[in-house]
LUMNUTOR-940627 format. One record per residue: residue number from 1; chain; x, y, z of N, C-alpha, C, O in turn. Coordinates in nm, 3 decimals, always signed. Last residue first. Layout:
BEGIN
+-----+-------+---------+---------+---------+---------+---------+---------+---------+---------+---------+---------+---------+---------+
|   n | chain |     n.X |     n.Y |     n.Z |    ca.X |    ca.Y |    ca.Z |     c.X |     c.Y |     c.Z |     o.X |     o.Y |     o.Z |
+-----+-------+---------+---------+---------+---------+---------+---------+---------+---------+---------+---------+---------+---------+
| NUM |     A |       X |       Y |       Z |       X |       Y |       Z |       X |       Y |       Z |       X |       Y |       Z |
...
+-----+-------+---------+---------+---------+---------+---------+---------+---------+---------+---------+---------+---------+---------+
//
This chain:
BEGIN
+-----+-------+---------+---------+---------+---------+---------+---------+---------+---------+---------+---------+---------+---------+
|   n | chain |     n.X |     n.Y |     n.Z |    ca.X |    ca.Y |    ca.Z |     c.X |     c.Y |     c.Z |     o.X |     o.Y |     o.Z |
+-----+-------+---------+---------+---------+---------+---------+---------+---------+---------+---------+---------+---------+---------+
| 136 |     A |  -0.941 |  +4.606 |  -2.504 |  -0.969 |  +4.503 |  -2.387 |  -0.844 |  +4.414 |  -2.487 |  -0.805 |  +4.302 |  -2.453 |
| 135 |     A |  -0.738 |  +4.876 |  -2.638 |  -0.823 |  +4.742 |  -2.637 |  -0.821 |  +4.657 |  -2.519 |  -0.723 |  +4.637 |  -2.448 |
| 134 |     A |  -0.620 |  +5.164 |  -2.760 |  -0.572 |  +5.029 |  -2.660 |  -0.760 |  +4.965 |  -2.630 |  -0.866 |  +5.025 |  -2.608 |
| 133 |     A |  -0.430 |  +5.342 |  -2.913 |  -0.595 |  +5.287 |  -2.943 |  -0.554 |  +5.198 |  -2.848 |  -0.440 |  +5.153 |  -2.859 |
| 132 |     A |  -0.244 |  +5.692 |  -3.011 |  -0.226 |  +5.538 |  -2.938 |  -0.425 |  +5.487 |  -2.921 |  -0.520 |  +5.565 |  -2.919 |
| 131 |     A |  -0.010 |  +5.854 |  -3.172 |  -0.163 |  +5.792 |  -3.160 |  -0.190 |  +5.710 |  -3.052 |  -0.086 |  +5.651 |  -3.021 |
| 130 |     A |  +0.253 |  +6.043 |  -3.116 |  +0.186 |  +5.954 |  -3.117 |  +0.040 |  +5.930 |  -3.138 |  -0.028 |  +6.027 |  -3.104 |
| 129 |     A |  +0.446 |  +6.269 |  -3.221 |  +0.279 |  +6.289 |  -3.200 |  +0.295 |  +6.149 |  -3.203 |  +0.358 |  +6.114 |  -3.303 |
| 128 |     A |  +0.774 |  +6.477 |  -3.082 |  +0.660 |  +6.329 |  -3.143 |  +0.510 |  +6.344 |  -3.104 |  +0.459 |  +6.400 |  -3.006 |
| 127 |     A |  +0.751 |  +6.754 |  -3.093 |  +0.854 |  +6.665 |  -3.144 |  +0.827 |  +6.517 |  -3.170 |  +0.860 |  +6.456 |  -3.272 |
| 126 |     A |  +0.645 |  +7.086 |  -3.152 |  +0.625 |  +6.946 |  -3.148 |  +0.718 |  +6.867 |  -3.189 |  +0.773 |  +6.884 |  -3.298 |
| 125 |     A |  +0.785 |  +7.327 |  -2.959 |  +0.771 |  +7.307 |  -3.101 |  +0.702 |  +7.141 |  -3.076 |  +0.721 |  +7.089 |  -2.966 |
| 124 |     A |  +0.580 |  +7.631 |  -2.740 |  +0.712 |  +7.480 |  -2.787 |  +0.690 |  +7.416 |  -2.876 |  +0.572 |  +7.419 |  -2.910 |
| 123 |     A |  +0.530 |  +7.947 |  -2.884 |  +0.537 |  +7.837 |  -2.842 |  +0.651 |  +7.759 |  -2.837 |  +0.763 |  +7.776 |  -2.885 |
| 122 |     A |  +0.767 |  +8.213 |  -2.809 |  +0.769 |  +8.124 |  -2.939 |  +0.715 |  +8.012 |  -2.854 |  +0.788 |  +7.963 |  -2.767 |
| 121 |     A |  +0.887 |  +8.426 |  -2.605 |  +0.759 |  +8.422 |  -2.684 |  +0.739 |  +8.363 |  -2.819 |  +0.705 |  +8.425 |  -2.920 |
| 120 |     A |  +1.112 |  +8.317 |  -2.480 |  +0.989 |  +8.305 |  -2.414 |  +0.858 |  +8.351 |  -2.513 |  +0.743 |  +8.312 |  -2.490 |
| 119 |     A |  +1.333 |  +8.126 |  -2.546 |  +1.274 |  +8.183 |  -2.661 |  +1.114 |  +8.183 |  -2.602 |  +1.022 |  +8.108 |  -2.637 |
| 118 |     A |  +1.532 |  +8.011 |  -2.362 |  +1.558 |  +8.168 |  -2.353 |  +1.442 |  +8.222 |  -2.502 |  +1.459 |  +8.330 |  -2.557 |
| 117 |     A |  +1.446 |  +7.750 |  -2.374 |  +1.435 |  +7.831 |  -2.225 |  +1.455 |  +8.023 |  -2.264 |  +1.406 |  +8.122 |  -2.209 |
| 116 |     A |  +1.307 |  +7.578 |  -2.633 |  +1.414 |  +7.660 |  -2.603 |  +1.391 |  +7.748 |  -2.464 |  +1.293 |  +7.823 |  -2.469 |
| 115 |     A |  +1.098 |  +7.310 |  -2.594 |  +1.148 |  +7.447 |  -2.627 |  +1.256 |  +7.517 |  -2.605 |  +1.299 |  +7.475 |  -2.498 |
| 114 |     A |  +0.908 |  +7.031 |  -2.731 |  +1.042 |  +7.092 |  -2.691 |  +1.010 |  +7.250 |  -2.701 |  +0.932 |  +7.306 |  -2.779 |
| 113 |     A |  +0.667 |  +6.771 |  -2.652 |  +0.719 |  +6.905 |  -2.703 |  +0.841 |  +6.923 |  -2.656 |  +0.889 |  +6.859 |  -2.563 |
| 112 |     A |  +0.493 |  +6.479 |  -2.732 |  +0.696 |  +6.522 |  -2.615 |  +0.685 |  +6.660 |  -2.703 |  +0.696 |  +6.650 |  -2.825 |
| 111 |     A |  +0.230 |  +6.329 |  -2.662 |  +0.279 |  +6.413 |  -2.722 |  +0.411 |  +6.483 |  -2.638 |  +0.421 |  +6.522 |  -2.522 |
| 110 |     A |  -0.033 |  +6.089 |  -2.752 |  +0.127 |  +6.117 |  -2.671 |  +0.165 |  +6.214 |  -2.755 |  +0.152 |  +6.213 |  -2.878 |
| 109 |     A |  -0.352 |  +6.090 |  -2.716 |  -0.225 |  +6.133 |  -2.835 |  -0.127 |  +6.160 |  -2.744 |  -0.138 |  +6.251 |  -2.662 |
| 108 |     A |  -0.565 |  +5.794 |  -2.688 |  -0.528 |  +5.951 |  -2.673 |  -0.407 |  +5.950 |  -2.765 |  -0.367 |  +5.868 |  -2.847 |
| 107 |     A |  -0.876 |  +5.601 |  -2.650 |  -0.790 |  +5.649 |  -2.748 |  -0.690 |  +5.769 |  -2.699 |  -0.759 |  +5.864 |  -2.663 |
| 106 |     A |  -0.983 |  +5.274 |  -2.443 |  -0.975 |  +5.432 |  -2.522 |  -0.868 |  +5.462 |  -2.628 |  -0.792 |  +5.381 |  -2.681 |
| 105 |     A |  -0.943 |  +5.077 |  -2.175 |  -0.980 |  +5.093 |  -2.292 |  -0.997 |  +5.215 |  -2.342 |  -1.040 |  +5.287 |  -2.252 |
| 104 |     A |  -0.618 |  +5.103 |  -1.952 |  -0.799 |  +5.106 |  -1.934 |  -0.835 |  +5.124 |  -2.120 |  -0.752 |  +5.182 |  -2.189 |
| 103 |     A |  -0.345 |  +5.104 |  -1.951 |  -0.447 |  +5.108 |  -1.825 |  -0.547 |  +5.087 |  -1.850 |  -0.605 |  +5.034 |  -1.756 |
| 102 |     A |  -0.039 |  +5.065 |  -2.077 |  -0.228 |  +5.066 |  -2.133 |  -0.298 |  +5.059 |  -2.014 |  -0.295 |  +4.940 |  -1.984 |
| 101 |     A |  +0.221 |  +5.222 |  -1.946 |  +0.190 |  +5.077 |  -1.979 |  -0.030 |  +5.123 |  -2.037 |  -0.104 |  +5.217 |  -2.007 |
| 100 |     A |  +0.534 |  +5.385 |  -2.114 |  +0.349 |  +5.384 |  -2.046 |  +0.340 |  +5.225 |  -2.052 |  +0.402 |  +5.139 |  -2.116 |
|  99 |     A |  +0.832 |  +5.477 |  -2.095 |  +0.755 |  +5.386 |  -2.131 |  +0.625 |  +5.435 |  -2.031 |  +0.620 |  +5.494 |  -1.923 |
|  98 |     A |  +1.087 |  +5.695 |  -2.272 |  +0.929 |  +5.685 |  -2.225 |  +0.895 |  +5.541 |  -2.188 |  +0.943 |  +5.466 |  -2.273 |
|  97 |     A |  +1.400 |  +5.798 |  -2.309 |  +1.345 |  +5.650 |  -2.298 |  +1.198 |  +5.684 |  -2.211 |  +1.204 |  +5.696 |  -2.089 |
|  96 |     A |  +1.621 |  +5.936 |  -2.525 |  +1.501 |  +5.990 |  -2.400 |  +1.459 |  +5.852 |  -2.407 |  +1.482 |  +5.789 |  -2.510 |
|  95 |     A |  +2.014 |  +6.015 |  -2.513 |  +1.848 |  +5.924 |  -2.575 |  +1.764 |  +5.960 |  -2.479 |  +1.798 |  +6.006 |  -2.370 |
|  94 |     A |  +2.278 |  +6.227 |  -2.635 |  +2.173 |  +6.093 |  -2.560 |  +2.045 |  +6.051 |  -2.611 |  +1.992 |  +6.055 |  -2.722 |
|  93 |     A |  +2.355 |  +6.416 |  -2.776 |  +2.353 |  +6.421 |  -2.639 |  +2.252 |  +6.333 |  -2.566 |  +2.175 |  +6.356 |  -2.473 |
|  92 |     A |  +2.598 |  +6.505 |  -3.047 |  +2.557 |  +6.336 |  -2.937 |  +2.470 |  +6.352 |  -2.853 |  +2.491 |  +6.247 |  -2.793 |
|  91 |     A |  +2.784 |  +6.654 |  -3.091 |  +2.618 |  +6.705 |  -3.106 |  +2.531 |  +6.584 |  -3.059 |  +2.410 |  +6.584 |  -3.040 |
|  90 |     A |  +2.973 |  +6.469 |  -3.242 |  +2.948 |  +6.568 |  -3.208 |  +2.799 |  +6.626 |  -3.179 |  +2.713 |  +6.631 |  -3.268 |
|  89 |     A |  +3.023 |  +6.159 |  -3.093 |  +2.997 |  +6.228 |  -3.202 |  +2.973 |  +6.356 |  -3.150 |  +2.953 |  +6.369 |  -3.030 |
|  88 |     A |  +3.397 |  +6.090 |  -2.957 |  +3.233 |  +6.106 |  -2.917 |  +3.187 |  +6.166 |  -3.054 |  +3.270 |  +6.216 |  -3.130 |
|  87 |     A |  +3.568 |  +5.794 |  -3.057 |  +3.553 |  +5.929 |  -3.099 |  +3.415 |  +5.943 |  -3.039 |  +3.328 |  +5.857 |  -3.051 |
|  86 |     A |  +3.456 |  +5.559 |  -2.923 |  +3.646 |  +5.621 |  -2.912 |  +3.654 |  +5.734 |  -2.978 |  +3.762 |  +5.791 |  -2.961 |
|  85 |     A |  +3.188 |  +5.584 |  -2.755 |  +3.272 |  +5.544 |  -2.853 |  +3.386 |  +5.622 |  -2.834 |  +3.409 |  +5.717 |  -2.759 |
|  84 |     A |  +2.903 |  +5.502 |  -2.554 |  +3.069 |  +5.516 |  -2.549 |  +3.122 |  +5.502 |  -2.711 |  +3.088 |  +5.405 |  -2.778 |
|  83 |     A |  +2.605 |  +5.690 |  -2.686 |  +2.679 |  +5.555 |  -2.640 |  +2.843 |  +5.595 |  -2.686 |  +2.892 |  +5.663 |  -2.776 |
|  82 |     A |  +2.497 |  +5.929 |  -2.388 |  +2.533 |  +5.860 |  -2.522 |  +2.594 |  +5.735 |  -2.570 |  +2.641 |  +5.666 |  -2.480 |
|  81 |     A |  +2.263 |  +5.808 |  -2.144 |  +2.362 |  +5.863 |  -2.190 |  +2.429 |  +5.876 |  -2.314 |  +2.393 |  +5.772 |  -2.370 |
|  80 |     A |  +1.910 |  +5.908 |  -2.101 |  +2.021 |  +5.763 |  -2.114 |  +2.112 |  +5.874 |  -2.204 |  +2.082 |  +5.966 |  -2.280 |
|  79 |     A |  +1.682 |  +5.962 |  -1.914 |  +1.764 |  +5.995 |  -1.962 |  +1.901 |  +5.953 |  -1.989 |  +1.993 |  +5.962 |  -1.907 |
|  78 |     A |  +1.345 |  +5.798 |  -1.889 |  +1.520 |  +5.791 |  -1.830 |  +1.567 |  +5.881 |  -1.977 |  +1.521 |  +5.877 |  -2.091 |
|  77 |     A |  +1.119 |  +5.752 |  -1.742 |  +1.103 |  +5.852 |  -1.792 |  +1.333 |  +5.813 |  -1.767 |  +1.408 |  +5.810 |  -1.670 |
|  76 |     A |  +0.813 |  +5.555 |  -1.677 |  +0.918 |  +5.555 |  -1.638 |  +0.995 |  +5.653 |  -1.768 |  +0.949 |  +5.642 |  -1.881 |
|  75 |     A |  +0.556 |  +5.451 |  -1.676 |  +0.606 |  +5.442 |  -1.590 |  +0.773 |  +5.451 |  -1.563 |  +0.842 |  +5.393 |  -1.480 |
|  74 |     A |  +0.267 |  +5.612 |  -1.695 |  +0.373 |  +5.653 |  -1.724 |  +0.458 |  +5.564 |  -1.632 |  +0.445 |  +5.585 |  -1.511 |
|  73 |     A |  -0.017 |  +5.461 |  -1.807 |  +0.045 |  +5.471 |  -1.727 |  +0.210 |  +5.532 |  -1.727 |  +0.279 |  +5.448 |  -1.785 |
|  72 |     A |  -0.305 |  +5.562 |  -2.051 |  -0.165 |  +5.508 |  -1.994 |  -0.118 |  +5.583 |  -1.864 |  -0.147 |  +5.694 |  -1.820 |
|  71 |     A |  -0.615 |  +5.629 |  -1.933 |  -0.577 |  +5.545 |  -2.052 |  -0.400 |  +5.451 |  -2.037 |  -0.379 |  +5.331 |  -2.021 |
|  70 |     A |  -0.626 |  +5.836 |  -1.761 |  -0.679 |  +5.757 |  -1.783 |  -0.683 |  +5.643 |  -1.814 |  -0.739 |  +5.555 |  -1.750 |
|  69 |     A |  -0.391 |  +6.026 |  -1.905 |  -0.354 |  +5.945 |  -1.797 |  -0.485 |  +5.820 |  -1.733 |  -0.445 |  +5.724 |  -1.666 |
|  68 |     A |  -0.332 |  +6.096 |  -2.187 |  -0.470 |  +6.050 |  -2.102 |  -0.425 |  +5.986 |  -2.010 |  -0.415 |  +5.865 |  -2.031 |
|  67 |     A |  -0.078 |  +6.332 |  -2.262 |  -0.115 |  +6.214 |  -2.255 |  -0.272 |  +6.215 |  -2.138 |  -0.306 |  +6.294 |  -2.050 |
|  66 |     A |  +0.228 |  +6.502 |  -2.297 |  +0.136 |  +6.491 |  -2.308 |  +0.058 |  +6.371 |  -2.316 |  +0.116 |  +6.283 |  -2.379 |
|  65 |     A |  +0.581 |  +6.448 |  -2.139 |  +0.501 |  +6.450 |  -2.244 |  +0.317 |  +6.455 |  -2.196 |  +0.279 |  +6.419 |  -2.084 |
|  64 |     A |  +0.754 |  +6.776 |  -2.029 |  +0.713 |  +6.650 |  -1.982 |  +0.602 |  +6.620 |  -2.097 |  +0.538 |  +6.712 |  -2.149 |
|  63 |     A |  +0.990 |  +6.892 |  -2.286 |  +0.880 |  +6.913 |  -2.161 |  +0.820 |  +6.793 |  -2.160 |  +0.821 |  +6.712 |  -2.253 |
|  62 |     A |  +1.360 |  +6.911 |  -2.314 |  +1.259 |  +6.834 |  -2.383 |  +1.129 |  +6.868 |  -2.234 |  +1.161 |  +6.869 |  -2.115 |
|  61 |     A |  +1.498 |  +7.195 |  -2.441 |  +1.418 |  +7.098 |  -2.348 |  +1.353 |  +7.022 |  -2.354 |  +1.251 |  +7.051 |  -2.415 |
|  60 |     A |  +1.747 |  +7.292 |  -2.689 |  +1.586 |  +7.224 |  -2.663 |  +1.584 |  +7.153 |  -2.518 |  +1.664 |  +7.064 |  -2.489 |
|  59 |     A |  +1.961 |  +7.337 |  -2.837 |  +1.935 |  +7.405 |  -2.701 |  +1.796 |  +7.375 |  -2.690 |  +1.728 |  +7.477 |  -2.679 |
|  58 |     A |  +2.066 |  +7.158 |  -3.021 |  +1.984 |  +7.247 |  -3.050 |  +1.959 |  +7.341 |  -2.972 |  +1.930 |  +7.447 |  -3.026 |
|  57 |     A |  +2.114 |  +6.893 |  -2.867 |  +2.163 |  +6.935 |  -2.910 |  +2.182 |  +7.120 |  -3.008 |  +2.287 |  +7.175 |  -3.043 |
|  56 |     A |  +1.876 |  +6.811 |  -2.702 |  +1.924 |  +6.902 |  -2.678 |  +2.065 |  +6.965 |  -2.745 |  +2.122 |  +7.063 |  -2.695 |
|  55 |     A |  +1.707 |  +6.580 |  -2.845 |  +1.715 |  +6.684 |  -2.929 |  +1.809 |  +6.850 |  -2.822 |  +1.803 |  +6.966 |  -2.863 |
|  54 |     A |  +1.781 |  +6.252 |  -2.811 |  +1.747 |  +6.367 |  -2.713 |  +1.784 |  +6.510 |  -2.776 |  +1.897 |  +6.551 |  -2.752 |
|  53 |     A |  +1.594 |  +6.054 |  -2.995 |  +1.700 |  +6.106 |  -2.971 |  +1.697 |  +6.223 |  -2.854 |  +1.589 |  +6.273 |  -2.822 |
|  52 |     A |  +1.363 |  +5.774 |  -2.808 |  +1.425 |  +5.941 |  -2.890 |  +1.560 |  +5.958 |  -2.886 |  +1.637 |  +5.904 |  -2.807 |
|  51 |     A |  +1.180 |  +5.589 |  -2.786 |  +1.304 |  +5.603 |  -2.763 |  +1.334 |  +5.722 |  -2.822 |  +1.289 |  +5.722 |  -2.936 |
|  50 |     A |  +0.868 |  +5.513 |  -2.603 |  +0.945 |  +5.575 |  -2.722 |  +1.068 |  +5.618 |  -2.673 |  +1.086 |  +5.668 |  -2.562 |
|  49 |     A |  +0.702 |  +5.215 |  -2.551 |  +0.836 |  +5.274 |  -2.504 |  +0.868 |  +5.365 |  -2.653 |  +0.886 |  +5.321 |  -2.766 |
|  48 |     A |  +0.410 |  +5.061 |  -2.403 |  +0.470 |  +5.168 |  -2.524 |  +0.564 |  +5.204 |  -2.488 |  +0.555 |  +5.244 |  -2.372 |
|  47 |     A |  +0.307 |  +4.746 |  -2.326 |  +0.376 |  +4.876 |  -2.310 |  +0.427 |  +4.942 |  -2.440 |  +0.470 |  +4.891 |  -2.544 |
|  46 |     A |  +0.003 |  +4.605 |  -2.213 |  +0.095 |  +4.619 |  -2.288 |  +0.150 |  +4.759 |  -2.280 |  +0.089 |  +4.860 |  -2.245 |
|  45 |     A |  -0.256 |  +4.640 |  -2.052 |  -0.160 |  +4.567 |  -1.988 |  -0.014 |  +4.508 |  -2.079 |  +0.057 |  +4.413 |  -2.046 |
|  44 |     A |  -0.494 |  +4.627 |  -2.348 |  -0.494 |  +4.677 |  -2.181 |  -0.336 |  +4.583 |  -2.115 |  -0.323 |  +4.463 |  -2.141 |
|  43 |     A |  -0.338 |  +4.658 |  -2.637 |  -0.423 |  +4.594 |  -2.510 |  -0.409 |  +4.635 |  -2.381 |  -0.307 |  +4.674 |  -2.324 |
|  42 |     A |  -0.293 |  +4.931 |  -2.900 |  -0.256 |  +4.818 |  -2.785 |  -0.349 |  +4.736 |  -2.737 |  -0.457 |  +4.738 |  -2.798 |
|  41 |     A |  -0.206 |  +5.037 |  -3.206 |  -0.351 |  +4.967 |  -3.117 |  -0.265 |  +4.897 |  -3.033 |  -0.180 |  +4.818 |  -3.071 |
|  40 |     A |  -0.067 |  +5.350 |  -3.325 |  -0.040 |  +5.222 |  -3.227 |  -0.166 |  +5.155 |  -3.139 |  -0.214 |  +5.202 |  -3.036 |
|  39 |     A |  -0.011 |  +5.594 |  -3.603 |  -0.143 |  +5.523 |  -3.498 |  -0.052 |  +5.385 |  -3.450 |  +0.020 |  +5.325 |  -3.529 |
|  38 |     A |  +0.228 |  +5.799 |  -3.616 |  +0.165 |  +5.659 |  -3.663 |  +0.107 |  +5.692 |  -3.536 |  +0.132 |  +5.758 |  -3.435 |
|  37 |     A |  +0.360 |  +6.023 |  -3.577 |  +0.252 |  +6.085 |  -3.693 |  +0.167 |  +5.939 |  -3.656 |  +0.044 |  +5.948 |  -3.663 |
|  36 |     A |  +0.662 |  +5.908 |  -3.591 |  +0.575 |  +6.042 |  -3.509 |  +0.493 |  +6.022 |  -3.625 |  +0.532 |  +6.007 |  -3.740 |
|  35 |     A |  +0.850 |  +5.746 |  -3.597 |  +0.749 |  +5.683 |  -3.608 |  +0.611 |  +5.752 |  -3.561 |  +0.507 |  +5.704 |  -3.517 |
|  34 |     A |  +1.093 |  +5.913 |  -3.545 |  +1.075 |  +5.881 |  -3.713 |  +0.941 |  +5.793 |  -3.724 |  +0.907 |  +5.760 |  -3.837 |
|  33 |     A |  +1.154 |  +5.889 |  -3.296 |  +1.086 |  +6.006 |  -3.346 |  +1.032 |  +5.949 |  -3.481 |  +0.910 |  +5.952 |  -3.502 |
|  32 |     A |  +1.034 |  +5.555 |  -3.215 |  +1.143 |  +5.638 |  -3.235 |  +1.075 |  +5.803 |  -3.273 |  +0.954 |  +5.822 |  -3.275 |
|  31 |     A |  +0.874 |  +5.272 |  -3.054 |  +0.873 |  +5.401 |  -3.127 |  +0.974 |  +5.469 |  -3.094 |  +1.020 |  +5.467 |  -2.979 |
|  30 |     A |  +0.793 |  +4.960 |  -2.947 |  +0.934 |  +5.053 |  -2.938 |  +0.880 |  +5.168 |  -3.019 |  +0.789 |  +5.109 |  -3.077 |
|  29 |     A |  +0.571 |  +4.817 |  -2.779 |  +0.607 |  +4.867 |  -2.825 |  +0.650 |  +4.951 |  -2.895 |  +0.570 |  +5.040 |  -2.927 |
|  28 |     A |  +0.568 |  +4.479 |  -2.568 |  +0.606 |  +4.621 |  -2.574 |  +0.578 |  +4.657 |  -2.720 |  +0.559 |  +4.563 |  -2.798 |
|  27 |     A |  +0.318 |  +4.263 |  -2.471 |  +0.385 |  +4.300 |  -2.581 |  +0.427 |  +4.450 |  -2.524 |  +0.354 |  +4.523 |  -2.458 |
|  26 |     A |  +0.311 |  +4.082 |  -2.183 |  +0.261 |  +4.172 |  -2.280 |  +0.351 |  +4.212 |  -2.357 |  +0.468 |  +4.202 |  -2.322 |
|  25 |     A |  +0.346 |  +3.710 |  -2.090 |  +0.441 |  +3.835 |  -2.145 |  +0.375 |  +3.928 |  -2.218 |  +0.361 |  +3.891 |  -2.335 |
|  24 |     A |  +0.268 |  +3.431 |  -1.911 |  +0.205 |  +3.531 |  -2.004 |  +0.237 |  +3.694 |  -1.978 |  +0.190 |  +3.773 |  -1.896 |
|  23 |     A |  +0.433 |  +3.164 |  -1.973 |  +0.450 |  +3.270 |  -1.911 |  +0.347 |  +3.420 |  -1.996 |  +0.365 |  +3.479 |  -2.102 |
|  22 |     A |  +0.432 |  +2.830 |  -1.963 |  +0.317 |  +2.913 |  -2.065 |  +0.364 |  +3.079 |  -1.953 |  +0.305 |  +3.082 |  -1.846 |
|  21 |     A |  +0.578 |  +2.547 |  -1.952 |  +0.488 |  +2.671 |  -1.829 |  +0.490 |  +2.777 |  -1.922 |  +0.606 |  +2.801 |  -1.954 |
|  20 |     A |  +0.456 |  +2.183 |  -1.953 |  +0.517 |  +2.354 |  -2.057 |  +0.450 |  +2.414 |  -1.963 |  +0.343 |  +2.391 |  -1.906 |
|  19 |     A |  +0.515 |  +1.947 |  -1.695 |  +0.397 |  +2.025 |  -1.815 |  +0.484 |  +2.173 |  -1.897 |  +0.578 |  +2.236 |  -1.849 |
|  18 |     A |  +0.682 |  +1.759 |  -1.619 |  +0.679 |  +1.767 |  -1.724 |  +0.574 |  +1.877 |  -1.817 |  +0.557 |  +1.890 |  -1.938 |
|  17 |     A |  +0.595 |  +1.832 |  -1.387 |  +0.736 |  +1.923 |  -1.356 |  +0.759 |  +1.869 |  -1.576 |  +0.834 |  +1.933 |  -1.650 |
|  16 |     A |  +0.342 |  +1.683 |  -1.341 |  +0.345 |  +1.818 |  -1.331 |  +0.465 |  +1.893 |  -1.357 |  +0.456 |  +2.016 |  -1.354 |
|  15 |     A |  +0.477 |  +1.415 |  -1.412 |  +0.378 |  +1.470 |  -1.447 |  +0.356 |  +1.624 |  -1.490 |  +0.351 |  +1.677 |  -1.601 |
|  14 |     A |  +0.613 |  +1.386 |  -1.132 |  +0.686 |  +1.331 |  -1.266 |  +0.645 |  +1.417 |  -1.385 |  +0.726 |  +1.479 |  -1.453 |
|  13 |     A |  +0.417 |  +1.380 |  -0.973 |  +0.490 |  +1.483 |  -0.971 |  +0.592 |  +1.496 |  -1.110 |  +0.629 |  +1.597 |  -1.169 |
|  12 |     A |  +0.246 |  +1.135 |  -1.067 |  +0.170 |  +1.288 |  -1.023 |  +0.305 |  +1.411 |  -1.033 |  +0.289 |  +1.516 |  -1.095 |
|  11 |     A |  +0.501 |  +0.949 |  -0.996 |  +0.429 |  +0.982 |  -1.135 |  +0.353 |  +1.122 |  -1.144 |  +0.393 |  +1.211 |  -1.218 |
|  10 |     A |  +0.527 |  +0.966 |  -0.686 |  +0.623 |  +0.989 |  -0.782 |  +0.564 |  +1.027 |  -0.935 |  +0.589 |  +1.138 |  -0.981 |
|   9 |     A |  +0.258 |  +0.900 |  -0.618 |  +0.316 |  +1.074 |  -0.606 |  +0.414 |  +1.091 |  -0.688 |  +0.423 |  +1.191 |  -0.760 |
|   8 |     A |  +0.261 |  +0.624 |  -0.708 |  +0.151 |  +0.738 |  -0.792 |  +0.180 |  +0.884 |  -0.725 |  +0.127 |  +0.981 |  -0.778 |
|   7 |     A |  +0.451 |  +0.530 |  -0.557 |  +0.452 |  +0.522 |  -0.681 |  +0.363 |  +0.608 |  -0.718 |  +0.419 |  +0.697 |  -0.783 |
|   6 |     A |  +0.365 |  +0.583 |  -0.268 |  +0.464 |  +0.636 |  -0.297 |  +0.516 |  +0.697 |  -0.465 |  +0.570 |  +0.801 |  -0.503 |
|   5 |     A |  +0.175 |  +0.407 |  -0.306 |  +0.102 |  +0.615 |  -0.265 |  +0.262 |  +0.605 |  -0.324 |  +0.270 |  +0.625 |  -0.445 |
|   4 |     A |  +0.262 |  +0.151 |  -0.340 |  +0.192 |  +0.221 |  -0.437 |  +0.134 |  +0.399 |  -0.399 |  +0.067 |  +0.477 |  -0.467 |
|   3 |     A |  +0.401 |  +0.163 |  -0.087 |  +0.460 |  +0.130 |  -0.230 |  +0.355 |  +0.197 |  -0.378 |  +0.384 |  +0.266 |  -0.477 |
|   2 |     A |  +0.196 |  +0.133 |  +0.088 |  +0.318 |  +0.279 |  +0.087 |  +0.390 |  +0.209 |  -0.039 |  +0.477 |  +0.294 |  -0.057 |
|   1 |     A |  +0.083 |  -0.119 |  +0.000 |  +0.000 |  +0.000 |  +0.000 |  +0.088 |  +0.125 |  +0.000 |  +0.061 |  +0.217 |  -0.077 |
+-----+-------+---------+---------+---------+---------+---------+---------+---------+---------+---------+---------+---------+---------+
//
């Protein structure tokens, strides 16, 4: 009788450590400036990351971006350095890294303006227009 519980836990477990574990991963995704103007359909609980150049080469700020906070989640805002090389490029000055995650069903428009600090009577200029559509 402990020969056979023993034998059918061994198999039961044999069993379970043989099943595929199925990890369920939302989709990111990546946008650059050069993808300003496009519509992006998400799902609720997928991420948008726009990567930019960081236009302070120019004397630009970049201002905090526009958005339905309703809709996305901001979760994270880095200012990434240039990348190391043995000659720096000139006018190099990094990358902007956005990511939102989809919060709730709807539509809005991400939007990163820039301006110049010393050009107080010239709106800020537009630098990416996103779309974004997110879905159950």
């Amino acid at each position: 009788m402990l020969l056979s519980r023993i034998t059918s836990l061994f198999w039961t477990c044999l069993l379970v450590t043989a099943l595929p574990v199925q990890a369920a991963s939302a989709a990111t995704y990546t946008l650059t400036e050069k993808d300003s103007g496009r519509t992006v359909t998400m799902r609720v609980g997928e991420k948008l990351r726009l990567d930019l150049r960081n236009p302070a080469s120019g004397g630009y700020t970049t201002l905090a971006p526009t958005y339905d906070a309703t809709i996305l989640t901001l979760l994270s805002r880095q200012d990434l350095p240039p990348e190391k090389r043995p000659k720096p490029l000139m006018g190099d000055f990094g990358r902007l890294e956005f990511t939102w995650e989809a919060r709730a069903p709807g539509e809005t428009a991400v939007t990163v303006n820039i301006a110049r600090p010393w050009e107080k009577d010239k709106p800020p200029e537009q630098y990416v227009r996103i779309r974004v559509r997110v879905g159950r």
